[in-house]
C-alpha positions as CSV (number, residue, x, y, z in Angstrom):
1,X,100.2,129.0,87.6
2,X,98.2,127.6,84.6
3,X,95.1,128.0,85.0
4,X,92.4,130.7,86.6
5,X,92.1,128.9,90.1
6,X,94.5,128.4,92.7
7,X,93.9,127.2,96.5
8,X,95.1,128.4,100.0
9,X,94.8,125.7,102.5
10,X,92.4,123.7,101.1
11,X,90.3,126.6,100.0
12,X,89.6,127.1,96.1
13,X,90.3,130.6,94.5
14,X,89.4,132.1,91.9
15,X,92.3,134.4,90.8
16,X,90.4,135.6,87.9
17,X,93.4,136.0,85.8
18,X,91.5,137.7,83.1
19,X,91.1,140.9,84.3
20,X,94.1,143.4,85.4
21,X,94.2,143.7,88.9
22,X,96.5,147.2,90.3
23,X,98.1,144.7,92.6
24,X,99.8,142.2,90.1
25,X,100.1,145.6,87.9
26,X,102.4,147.0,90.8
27,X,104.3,143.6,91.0
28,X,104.7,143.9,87.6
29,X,106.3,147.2,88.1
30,X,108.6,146.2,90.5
31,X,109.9,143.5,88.2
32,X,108.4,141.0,90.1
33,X,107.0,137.2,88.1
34,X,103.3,137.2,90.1
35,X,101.5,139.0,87.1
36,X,99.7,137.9,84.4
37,X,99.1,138.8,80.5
38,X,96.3,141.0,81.1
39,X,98.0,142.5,83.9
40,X,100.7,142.9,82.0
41,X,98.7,144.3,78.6
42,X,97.1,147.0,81.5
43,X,100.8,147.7,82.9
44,X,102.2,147.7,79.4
45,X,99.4,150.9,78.4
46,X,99.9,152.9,81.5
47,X,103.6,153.0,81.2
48,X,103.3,154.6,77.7
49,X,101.8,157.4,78.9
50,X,103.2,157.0,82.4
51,X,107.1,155.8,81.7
52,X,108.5,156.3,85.2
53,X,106.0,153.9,86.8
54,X,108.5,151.8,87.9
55,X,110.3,154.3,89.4
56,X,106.7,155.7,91.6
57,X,106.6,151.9,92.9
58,X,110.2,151.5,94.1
59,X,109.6,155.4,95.3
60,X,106.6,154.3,97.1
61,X,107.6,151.1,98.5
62,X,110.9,152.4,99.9
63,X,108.9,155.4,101.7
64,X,106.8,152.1,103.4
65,X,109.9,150.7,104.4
66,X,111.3,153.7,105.7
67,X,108.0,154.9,107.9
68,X,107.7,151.6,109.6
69,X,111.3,151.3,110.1
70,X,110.7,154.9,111.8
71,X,107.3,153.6,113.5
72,X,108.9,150.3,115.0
73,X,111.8,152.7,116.1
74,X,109.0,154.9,118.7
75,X,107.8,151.5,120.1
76,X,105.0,151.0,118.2
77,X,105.0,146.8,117.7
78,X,101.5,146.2,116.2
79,X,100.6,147.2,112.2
80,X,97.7,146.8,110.8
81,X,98.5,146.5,106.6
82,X,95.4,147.3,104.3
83,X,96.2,146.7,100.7
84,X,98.8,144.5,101.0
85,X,99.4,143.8,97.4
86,X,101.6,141.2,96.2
87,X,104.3,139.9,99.4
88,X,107.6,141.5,97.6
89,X,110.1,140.8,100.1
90,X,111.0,142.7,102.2
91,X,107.8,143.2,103.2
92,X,106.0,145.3,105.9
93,X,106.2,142.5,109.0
94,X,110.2,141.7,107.8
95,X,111.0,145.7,108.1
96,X,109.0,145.7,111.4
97,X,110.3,142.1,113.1
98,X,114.0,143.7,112.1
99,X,113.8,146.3,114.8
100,X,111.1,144.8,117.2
101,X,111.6,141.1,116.5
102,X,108.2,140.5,118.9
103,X,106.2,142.9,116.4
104,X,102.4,142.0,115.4
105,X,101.1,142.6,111.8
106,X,97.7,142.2,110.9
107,X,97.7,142.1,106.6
108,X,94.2,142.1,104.5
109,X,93.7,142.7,100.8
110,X,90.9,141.9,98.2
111,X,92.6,140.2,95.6
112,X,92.8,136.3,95.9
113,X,96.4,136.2,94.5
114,X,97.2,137.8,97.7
115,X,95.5,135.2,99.4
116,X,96.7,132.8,97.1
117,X,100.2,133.5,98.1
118,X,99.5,134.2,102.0
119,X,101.9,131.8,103.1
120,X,104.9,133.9,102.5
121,X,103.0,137.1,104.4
122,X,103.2,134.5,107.7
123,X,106.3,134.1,107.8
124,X,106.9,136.2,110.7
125,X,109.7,136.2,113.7
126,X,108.6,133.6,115.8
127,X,108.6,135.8,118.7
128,X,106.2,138.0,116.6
129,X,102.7,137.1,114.9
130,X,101.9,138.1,111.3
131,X,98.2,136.9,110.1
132,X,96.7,137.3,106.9
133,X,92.4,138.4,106.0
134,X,91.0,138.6,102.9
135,X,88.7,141.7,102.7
136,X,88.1,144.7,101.5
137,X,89.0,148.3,102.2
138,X,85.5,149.5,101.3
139,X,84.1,147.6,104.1
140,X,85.9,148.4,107.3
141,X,84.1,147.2,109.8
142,X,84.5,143.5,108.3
143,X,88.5,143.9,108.9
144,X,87.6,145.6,112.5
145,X,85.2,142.8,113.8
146,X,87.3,140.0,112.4
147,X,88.3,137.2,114.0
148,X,91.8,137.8,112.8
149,X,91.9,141.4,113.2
150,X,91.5,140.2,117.4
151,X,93.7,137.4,117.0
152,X,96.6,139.7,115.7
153,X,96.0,143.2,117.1
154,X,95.1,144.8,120.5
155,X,93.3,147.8,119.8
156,X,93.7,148.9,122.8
157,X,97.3,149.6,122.6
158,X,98.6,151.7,119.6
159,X,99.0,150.1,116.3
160,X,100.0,151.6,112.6
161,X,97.6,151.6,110.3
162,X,99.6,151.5,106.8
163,X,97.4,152.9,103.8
164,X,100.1,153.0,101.3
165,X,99.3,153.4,97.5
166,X,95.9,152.4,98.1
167,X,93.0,155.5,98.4
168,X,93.4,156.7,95.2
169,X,91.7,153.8,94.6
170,X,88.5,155.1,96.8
171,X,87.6,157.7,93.5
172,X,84.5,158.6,95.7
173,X,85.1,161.6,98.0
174,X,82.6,161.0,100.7
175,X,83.3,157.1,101.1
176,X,87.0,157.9,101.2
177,X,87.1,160.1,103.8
178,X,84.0,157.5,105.9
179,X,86.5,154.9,105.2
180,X,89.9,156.1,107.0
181,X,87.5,158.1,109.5
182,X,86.2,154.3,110.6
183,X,89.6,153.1,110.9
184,X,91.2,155.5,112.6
185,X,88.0,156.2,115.1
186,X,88.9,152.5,116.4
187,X,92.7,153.0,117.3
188,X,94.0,153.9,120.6
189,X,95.7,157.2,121.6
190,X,99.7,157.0,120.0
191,X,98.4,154.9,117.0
192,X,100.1,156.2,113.5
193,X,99.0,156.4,110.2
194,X,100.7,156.0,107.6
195,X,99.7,157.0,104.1
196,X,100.6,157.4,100.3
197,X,98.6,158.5,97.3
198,X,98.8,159.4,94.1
199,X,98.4,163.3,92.9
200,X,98.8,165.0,89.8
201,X,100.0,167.9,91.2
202,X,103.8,167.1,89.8
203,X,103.0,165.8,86.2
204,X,99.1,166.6,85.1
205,X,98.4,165.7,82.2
206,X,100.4,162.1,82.8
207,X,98.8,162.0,85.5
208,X,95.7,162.0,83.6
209,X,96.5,159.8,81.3
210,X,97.5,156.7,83.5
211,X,94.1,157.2,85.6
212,X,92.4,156.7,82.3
213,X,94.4,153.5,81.3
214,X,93.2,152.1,85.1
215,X,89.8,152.9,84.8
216,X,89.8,151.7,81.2
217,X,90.9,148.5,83.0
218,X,88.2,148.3,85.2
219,X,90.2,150.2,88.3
220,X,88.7,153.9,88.8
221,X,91.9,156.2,90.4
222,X,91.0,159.1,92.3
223,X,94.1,161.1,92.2
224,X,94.3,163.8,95.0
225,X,96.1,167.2,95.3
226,X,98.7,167.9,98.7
227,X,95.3,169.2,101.1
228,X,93.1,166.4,99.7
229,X,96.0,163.8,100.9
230,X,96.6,166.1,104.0
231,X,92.5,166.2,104.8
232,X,93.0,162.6,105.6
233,X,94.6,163.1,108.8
234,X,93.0,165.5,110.2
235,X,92.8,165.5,113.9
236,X,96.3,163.8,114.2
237,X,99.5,165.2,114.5
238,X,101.5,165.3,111.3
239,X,105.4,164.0,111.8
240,X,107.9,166.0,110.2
241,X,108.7,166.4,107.2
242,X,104.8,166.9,106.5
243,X,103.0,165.8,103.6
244,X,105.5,165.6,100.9
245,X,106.9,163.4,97.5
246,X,107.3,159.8,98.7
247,X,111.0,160.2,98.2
248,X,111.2,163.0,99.9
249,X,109.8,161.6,103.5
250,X,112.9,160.7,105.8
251,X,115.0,159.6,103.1
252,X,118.2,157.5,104.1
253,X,120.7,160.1,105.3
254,X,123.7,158.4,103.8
255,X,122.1,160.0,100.3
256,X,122.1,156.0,98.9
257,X,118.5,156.0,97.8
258,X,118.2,156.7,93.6
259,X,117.5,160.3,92.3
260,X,114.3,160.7,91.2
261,X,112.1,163.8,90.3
262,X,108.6,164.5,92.0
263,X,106.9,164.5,88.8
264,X,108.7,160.5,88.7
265,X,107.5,160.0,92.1
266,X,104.0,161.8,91.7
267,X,102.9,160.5,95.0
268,X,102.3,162.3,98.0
269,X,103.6,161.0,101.8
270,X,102.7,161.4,105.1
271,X,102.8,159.8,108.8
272,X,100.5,161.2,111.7
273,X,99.8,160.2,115.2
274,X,97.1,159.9,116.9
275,X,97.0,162.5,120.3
């Protein structure tokens, strides 16, 4: 993709390829091609002071596969995905189709590359629905009057709500908290919630370091100690193990997943319910 503008059924976008974006930064981590120079440049500057963020992105994305995985398992068959990112198969509605092949997925993000590339998000089970909105987590109740927020989901049935890797990028406190407070006031009794964040609580000063490379790049990061993340789900029942490293929630029990530190990780994960 050439040039700065791209199109989604018919519908001109401007991917604004000039600017790092943490979405195509994360792709770019994951080895993935849907990045750009100044994505990479931004990328390139964290991992100097932040070398295992590769290894935080597979960490994190394997802890998403695993919860829903989990979540599916319990009966739960509708997801509502905020921060999608970049569709790095397998992705959240493939991992949820797998076990309940009738599953619903409801996937929004801000960045028009997301959009750009929505095509491969809908590819769901045909006995399932997967549906894709631009918006943005800052504004909640846009995703929870949608139209495609009612032609996906029934709120009045329990769904997941999957906030992975994405608050830390909500640096202010008070809106944070007003944000996943509107979402989850708005799901049913049974509803989960799925969450990981960055904290500096395992490596500090690197931790320190990267955020200023992001906000340097136009992305503020909030990073957030273990009762910060925790304060988030309050009022819900916290699934064993608790609130703990990404790697460290439910990993596979045949022991296959990579060996990684909690200062590599240096992310916090958690799954709650709602009673």
């Amino acid at each position: 993709m050439a040039g700065s503008r791209g199109s989604h059924d018919g519908v001109e976008v401007d991917l604004q390829l000039h600017r790092a974006h943490s979405a195509r930064m994360y792709d770019y981590y994951l080895g993935g091609t849907t990045n750009f120079a100044a994505d990479r440049e931004a990328a390139g500057q964290a991992l100097a002071v932040f070398p295992w963020a590769p290894v935080a992105a597979r960490a994190n994305r394997a802890f998403m596969h695993r919860s829903i995985r989990f979540l599916a398992g319990t009966g739960i068959d509708q997801f509502l995905d905020i921060g999608t990112g970049i569709p790095t198969s397998p992705n959240l509605h493939e991992i949820a189709q797998q076990v309940n092949p009738q599953a619903r997925v409801l996937y929004t993000d801000n960045d028009p590359i997301v959009f750009a590339h929505a095509q491969a998000l809908l590819r769901s089970n045909p006995a399932g629905r997967t549906v894709y909105l631009q918006a943005d987590v800052h504004k909640p109740e846009a995703i929870l009057e949608s139209a495609e927020l009612r032609e996906a989901l029934d709120l009045a049935r329990p769904v997941a709500l999957s906030l992975v890797a994405l608050l830390h990028f909500i640096p202010d406190e008070r809106q944070a908290h007003a944000v996943v407070d509107r979402l989850k006031s708005a799901l049913a009794p049974g509803s989960a919630l799925v969450i990981s964040h960055g904290t500096a609580d395992f490596a500090p000063a690197a931790a320190e370091r990267v955020s200023q490379v992001y906000a340097a790049a136009g992305t503020p990061v909030r990073m957030r100690g273990r009762e910060e993340v925790r304060s988030f789900l309050d009022g819900w029942e916290i699934r064993d193990p608790g609130v703990v490293a990404t790697h460290r929630w439910r990993p596979d029990p045949d022991g296959s997943g990579p060996e990684i530190t909690e200062a590599e990780a240096s992310a916090y994960a958690a799954v709650a319910v709602k009673p």
